[in-house]
C-alpha positions as CSV (number, residue, x, y, z in Angstrom):
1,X,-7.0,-10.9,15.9
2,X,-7.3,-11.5,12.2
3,X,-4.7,-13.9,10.9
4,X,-2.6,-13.6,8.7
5,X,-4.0,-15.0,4.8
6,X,-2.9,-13.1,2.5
7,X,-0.5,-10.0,2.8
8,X,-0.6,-9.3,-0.6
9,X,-4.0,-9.4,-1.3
10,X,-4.7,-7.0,2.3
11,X,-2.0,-4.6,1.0
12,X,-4.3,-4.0,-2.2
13,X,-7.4,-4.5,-0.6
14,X,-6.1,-1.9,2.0
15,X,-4.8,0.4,-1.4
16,X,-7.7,0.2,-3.2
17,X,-10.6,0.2,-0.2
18,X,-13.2,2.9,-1.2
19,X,-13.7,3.1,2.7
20,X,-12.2,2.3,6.0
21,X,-15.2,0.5,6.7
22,X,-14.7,-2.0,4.1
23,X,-11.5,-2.6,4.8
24,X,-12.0,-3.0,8.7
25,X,-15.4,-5.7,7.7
26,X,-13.2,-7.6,5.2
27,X,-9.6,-8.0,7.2
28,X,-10.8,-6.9,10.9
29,X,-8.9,-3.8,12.0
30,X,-5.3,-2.5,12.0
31,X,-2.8,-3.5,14.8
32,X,-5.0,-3.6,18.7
33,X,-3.4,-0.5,20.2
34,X,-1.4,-1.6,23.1
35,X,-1.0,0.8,26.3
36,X,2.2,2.2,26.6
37,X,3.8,4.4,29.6
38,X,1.0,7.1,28.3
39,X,-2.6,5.6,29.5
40,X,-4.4,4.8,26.2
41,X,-2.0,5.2,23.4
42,X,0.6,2.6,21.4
43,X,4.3,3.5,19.9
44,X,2.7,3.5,16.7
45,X,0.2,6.3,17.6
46,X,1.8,8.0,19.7
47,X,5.4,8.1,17.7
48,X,3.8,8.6,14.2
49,X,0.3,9.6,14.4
50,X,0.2,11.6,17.1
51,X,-3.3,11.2,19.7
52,X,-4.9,7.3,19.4
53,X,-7.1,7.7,16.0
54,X,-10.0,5.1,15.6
55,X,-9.5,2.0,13.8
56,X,-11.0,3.8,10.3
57,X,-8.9,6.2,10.9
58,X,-5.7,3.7,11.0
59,X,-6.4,2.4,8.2
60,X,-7.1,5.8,6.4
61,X,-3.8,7.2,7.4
62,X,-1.6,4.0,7.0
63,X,-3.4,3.8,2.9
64,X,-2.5,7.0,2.3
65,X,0.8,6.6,3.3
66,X,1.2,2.7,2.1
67,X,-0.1,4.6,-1.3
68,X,2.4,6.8,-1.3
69,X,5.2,4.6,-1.1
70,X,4.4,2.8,-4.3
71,X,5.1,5.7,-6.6
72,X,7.5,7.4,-4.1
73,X,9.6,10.2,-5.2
74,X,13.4,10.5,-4.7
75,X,12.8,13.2,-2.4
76,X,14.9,12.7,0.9
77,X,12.0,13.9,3.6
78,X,9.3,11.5,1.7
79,X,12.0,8.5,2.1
80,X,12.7,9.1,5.6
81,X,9.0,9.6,6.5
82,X,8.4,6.3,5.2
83,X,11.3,4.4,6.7
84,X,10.4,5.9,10.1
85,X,6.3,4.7,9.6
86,X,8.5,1.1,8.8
87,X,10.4,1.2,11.6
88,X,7.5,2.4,14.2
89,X,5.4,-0.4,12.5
90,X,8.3,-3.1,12.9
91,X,9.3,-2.0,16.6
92,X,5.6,-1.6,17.8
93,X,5.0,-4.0,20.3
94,X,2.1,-6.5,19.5
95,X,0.3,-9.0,21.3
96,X,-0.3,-12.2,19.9
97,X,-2.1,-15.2,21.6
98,X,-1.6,-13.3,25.1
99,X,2.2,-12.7,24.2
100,X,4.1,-9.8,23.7
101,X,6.3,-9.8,21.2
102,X,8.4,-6.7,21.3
103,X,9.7,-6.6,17.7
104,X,9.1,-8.0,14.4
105,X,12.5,-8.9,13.7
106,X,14.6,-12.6,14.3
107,X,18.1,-11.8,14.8
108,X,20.0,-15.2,14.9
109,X,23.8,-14.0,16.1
110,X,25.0,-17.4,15.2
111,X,23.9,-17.8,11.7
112,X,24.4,-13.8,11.3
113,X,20.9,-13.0,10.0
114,X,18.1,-10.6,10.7
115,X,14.5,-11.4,9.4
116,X,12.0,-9.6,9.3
117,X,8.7,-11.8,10.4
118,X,5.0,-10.6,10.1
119,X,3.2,-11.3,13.7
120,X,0.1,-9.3,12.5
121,X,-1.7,-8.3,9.4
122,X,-0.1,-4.8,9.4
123,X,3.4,-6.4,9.3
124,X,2.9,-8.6,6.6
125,X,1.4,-5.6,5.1
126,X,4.4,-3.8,5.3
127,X,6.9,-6.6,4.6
128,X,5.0,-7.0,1.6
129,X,5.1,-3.4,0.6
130,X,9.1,-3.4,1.3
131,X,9.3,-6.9,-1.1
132,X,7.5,-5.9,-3.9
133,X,6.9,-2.0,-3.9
134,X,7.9,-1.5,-7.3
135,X,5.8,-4.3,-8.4
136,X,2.4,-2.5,-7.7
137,X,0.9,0.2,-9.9
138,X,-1.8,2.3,-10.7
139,X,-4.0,0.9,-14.2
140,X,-3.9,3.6,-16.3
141,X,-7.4,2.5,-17.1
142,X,-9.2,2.8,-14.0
143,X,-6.7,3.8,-11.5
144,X,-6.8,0.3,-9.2
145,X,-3.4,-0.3,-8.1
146,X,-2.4,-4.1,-9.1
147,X,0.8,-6.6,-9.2
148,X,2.3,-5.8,-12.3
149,X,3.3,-9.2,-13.8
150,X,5.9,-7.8,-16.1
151,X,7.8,-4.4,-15.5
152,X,5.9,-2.9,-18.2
153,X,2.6,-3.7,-17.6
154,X,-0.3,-0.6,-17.3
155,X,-2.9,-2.1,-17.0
156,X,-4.5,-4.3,-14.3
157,X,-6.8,-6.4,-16.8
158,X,-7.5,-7.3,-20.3
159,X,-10.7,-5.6,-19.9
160,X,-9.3,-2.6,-19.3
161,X,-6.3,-3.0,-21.7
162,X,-8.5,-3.5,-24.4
163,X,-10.6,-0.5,-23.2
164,X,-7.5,1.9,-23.5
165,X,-7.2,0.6,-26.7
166,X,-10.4,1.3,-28.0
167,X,-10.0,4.7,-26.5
168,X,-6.2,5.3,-27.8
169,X,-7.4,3.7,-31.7
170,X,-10.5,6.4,-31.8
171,X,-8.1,9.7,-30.8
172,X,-5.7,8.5,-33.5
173,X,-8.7,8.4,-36.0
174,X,-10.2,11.8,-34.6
175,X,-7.0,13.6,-35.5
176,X,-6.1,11.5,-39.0
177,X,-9.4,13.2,-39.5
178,X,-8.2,16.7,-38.2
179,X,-5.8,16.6,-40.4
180,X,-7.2,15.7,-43.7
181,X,-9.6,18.4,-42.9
182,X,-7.0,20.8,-42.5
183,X,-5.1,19.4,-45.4
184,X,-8.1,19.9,-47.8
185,X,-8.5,23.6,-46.2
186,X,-5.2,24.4,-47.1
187,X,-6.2,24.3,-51.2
């Protein structure tokens, strides 16, 4: 069992992974399936996934979906497909240090709270996905998603800040050009 460093780091890692693979080597892989009243499949597979995929797999899926949720639409069925991968994700039972631990959520009666709390990677995945969702976006240089540090930002680094830039200041001079030409043309 991977512990838990860095949920917001994983979540991007897990965004931006080229492959599974890399992923999986890096963080170790998604959520153990645990056995439920089917032989050989979890709540989470079984519920949302359908048949137990592979651990590349997992991951695959679960980017793809996490991806989705950054720039997702207002579109009723994409909302409710991603509140239900939440909930399947949250309610999942998970085994940690030989311990089951049937839900991902403290509810305190007394103090009249419910708290979400991350008992594996893919739940602080998630809780960090449901905290600061509209914080991540894709550079508009080289499509990495990043943590925007202001609402405006669209890019993830100087280097590619300055490289949109470059590229924005040389179409501008392309078509003053076009248009002198055209200008001159005209007499």
């Amino acid at each position: 069992m991977v512990a838990i460093v860095d949920p917001r780091r994983a979540l991007l890692a897990l965004l931006n992974a080229p492959t599974a693979e890399q992923f999986i080597e890096a963080y170790g892989p998604l959520r153990e399936p645990i056995a439920s009243k089917k032989a050989g499949t979890s709540n989470l597979h079984s519920a949302f996934l359908g048949k137990p995929h592979t651990p590349q797999e997992t991951v695959t899926s679960l980017a793809s979906l996490f991806s989705g949720a950054v720039s997702l639409s207002q579109d009723a069925k994409d909302r409710l497909l991603l509140n239900t991968l939440l909930a399947i994700i949250f309610n999942d039972p998970v085994t940690v240090n030989g311990t089951v631990q049937p839900t991902a959520l403290d509810v305190d009666i007394v103090l009249g709270t419910v708290e979400p709390r991350p008992r594996d990677l893919l739940d602080g995945m998630a809780l960090e996905l449901l905290r600061s969702r509209k914080m991540i976006a894709r550079c508009g240089q080289c499509s990495k998603f990043f943590y925007r540090q202001f609402s405006k930002d669209k890019y993830c680094s100087t280097v590619c800040t300055s490289e949109a830039r470059l590229r924005y200041q040389a179409e501008w001079v392309q078509k003053k050009r076009e248009s002198k030409k055209k200008g001159r043309k005209a007499h």
